[in-house]
N, C-alpha and C positions, 0 to 999 in steps of 0.2 A: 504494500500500500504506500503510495506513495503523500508525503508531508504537505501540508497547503503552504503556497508560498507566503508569505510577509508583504505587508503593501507595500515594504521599502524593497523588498524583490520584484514584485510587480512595476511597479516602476521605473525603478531599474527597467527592464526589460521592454516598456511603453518607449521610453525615453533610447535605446539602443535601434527600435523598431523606425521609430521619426527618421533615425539621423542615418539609417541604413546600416547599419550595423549587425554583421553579420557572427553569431556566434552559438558554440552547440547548446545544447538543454542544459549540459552540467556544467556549463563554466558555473567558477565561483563569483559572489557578489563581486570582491574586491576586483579584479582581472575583468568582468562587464565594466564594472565603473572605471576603469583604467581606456578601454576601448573607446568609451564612452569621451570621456575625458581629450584626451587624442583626437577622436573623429571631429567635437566643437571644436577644435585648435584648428585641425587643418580647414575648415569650413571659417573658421576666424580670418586664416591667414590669406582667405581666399576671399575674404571681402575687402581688406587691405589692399590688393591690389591696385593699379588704378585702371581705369575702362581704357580701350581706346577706342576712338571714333572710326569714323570710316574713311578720316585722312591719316589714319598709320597716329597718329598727334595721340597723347594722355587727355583725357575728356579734365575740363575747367574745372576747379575742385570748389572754384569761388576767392582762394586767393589771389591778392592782388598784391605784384611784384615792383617792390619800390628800385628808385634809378640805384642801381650798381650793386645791390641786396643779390647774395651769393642763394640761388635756387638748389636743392636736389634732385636730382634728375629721375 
């Protein structure tokens, strides 16, 4: 017979399920939440980016670049 999960396991597992997170029945909590963890990062790191348009150019972010003010590219 198997255990009823805990709604902090359920969760877990909602929350793995969103973010596409693929993993077997018996991972442990700690290793889901680790994956978990990881996949928001890379989904973070990938809004950080910046857009480009469809002249190849980084899309205006809204700032505005003073005379001689050193930009990062």
């Amino acid at each position: 017979m198997m255990a009823e999960k805990s709604p902090e396991r359920l969760a877990l597992e909602t929350r793995a399920n969103d973010l596409g997170v693929k993993a077997p029945g018996n991972i442990g909590d700690k290793k889901l939440a680790a994956r978990i963890k990881a996949r928001e990062a890379e989904i973070a790191a990938q809004d950080t980016k910046p857009v480009m348009g469809a002249s190849g150019a980084a899309a205006d972010d809204g700032r505005e670049q003073q005379a001689g003010a050193k930009v990062a590219p």
